[in-house]
C-alpha positions as CSV (number, residue, x, y, z in Angstrom):
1,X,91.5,-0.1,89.5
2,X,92.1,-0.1,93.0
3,X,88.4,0.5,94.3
4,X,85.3,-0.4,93.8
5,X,83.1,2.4,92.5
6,X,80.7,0.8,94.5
7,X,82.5,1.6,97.9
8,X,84.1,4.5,96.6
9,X,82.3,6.6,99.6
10,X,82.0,3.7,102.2
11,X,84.0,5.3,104.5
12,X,81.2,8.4,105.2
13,X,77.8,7.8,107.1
14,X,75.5,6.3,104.6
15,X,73.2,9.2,104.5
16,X,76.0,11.8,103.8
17,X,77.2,9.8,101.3
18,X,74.0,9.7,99.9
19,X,73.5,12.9,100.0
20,X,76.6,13.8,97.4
21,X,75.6,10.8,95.1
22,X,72.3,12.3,94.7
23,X,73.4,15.8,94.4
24,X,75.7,14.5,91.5
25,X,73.6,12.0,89.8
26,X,71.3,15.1,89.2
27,X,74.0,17.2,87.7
28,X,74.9,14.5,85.2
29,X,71.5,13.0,84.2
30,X,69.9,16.7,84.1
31,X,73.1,18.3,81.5
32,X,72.8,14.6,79.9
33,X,69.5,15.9,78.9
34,X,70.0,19.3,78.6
35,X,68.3,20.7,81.3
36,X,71.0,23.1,82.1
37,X,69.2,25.1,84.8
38,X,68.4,22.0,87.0
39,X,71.9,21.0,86.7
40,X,73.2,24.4,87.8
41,X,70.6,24.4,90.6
42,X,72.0,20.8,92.2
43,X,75.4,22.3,92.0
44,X,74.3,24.2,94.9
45,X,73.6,20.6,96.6
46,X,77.0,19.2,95.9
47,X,78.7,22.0,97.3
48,X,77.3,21.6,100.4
49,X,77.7,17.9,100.5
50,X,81.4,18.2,99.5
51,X,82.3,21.1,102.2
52,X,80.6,18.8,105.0
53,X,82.8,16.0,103.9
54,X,85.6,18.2,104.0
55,X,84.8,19.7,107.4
56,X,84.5,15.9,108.5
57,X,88.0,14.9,107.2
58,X,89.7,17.7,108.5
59,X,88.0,17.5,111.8
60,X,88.0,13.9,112.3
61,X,84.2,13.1,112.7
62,X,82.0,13.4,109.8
63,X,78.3,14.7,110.2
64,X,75.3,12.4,108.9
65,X,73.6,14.4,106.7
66,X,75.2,17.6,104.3
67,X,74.7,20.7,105.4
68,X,75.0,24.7,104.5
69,X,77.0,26.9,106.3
70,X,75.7,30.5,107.0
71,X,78.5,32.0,104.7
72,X,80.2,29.5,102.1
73,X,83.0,31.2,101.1
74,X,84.3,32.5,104.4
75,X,83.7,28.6,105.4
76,X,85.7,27.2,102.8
77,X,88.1,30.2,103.4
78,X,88.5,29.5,107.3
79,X,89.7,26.0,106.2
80,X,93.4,27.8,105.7
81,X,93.5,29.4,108.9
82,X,92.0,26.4,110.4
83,X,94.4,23.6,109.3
84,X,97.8,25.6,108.3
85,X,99.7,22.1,108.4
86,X,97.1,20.1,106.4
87,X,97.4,19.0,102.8
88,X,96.7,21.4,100.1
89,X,94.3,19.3,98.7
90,X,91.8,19.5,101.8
91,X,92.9,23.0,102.7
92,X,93.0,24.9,99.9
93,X,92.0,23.4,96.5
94,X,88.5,21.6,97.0
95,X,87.5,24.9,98.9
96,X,88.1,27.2,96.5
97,X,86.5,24.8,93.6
98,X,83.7,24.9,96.0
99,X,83.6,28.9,96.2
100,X,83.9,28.7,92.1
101,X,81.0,26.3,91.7
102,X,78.9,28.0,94.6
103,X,79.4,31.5,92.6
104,X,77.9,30.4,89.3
105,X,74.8,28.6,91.4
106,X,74.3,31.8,93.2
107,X,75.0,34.5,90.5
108,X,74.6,33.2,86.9
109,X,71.3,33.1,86.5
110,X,70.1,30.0,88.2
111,X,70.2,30.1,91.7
112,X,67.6,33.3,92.0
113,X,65.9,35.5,89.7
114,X,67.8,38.5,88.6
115,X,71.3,37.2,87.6
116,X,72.7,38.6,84.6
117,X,73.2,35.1,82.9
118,X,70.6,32.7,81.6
119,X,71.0,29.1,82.7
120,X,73.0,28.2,79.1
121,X,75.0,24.8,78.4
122,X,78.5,26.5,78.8
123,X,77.9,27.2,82.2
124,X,76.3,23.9,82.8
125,X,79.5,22.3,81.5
126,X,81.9,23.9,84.1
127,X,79.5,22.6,86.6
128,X,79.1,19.2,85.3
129,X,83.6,19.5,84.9
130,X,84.1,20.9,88.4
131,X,81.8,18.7,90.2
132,X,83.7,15.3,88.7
133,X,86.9,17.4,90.1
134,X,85.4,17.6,93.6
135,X,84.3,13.9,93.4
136,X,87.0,12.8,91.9
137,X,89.3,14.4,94.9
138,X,87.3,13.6,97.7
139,X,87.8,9.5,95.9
140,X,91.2,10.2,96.1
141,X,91.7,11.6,99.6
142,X,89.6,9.0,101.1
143,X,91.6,5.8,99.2
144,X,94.7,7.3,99.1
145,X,94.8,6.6,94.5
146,X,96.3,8.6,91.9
147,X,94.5,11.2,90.0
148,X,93.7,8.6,86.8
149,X,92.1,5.7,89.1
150,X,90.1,8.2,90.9
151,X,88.6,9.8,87.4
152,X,88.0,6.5,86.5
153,X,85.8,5.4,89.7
154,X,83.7,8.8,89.1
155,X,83.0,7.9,85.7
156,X,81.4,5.2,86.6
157,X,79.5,6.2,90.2
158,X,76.3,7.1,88.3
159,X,76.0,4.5,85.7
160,X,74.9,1.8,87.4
161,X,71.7,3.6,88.9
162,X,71.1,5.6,85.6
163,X,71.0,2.5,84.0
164,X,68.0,1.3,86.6
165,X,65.9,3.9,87.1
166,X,65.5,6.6,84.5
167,X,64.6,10.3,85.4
168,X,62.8,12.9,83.2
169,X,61.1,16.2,84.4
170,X,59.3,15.2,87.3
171,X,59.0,11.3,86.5
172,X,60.8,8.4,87.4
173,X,60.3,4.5,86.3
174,X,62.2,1.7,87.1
175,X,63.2,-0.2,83.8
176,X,64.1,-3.3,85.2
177,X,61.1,-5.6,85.0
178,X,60.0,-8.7,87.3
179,X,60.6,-6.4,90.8
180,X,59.3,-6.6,93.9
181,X,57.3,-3.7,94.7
182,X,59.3,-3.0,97.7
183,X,62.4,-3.3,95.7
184,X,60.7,-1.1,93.1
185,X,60.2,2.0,96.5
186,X,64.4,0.9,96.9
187,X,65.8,1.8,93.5
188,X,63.6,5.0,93.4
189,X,64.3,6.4,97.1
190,X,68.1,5.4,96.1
191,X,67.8,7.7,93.3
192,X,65.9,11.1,95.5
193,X,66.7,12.3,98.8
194,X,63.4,11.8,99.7
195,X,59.8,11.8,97.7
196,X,56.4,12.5,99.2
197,X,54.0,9.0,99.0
198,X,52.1,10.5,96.2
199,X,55.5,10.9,93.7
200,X,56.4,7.5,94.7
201,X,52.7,6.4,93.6
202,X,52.6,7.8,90.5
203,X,56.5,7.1,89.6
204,X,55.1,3.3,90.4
205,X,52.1,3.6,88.8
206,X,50.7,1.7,91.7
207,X,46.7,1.4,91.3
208,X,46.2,1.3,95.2
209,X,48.0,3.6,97.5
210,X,46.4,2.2,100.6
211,X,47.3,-1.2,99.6
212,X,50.9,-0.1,99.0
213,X,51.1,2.0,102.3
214,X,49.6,-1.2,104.3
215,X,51.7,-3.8,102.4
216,X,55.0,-2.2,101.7
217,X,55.4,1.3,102.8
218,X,54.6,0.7,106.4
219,X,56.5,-2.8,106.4
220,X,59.6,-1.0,105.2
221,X,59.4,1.4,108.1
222,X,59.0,-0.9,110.8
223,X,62.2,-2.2,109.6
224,X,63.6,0.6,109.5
225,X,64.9,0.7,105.7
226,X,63.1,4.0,105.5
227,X,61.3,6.8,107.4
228,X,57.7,6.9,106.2
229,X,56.2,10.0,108.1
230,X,52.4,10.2,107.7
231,X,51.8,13.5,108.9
232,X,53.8,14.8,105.8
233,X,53.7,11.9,103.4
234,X,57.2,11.9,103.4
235,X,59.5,9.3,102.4
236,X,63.3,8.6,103.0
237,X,65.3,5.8,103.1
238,X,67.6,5.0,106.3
239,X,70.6,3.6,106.4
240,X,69.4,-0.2,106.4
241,X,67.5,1.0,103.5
242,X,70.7,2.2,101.6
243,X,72.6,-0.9,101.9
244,X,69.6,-3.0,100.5
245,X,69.4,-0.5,97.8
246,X,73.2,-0.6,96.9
247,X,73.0,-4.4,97.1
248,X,70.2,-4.2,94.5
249,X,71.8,-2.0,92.8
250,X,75.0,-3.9,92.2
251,X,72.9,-7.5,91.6
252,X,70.9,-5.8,88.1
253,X,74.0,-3.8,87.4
């Protein structure tokens, strides 16, 4: 293999490619389990995260965070008259996958009540196939690999953090043992785009939240390895924040 899965996405900002890791990691934990309208739902997610990075590419400058344009398909569509020299790939094919996933997350069923599909498993699995095409592409654009090494790398994108932090319904718990708390509020921010104080409480099963807030939550701020907002209670982690996570990540993995 010629890259690491673990730098597969290096070359985006952090945060966007955090954004498509999470977007995908939902997709194949949530049809792992058989929650197949979840993992229609976060199709949605990686759609958007996969047209940013394709705007980026094409453009030259690649945004921080994902993003939804106002009309998907005529975005994806524009890319054609947009770049008429660029390679298929960019141009054509990962835009119209998009418009193909983006169709079954807004009209079969699971993106709004009233579609004439029920979220069912074989709709699920074209979602859970097409999004490992759009990673799998956007691996192979960015490295330059062939088709095999860049399945390969996508295989294994999610396992490592899967194999960390494990993710039912609502809950989350950290199953390695012996971890710092503040490494603990790492694994499980990597694995969300963000969490509200009290999810992170409960997924830690922390007795204390003021302790927590004074002693970790707040430290981690000032240092900028995440955003704690405590108006809203919200909690993402920052770019700093990402790299310590990955760096866990890869040490317990």
């Amino acid at each position: 293999m010629l890259t690491d899965p673990k730098t597969a996405f290096a070359a985006l900002p952090a945060t966007l490619a955090k954004d498509l890791l999470d977007a995908y990691a939902e997709i194949v934990t949530n049809f792992a389990e058989g929650r197949w309208e979840p993992s229609e739902l976060n199709g949605g997610k990686l759609c958007e995260a996969v047209y940013t990075i394709v705007d980026g590419y094409m453009s030259g400058t690649f945004a921080a965070r994902a993003s939804k344009p106002q009309n998907m398909p005529a975005a994806c569509k524009a890319f054609e008259q947009t770049y008429p020299t660029a390679n298929r790939s960019p141009r054509i094919q990962i835009p119209r996958m998009i418009v193909a996933l983006y169709e079954i997350r807004n009209n079969r069923g699971v993106g709004h009540a009233g579609g004439d599909v029920d979220p069912n498993q074989m709709d699920a699995t074209a979602v859970l196939y097409m999004s490992k095409w759009l990673m799998a592409e956007l691996v192979r654009l960015l490295h330059g690999l062939t088709t095999d090494e860049a399945a390969e790398i996508v295989e294994a994108l999610v396992e490592r953090n899967v194999a960390l932090v494990h993710t039912w319904d609502d809950k989350r718990r950290v199953l390695k043992t012996g971890l710092t708390w503040k490494q603990q509020v790492l694994l499980l921010l990597s694995s969300v785009t963000e969490a509200t104080e009290a999810e992170l409480v409960a997924w830690l099963e922390h007795k204390d939240v003021r302790t927590l807030r004074k002693n970790v939550l707040r430290p981690m701020h000032t240092t900028r390895l995440l955003d704690y907002d405590e108006t809203t209670k919200v909690l993402r982690l920052l770019p700093p924040g990402i790299k310590e996570a990955e760096t866990l990540i890869n040490l317990h993995s």
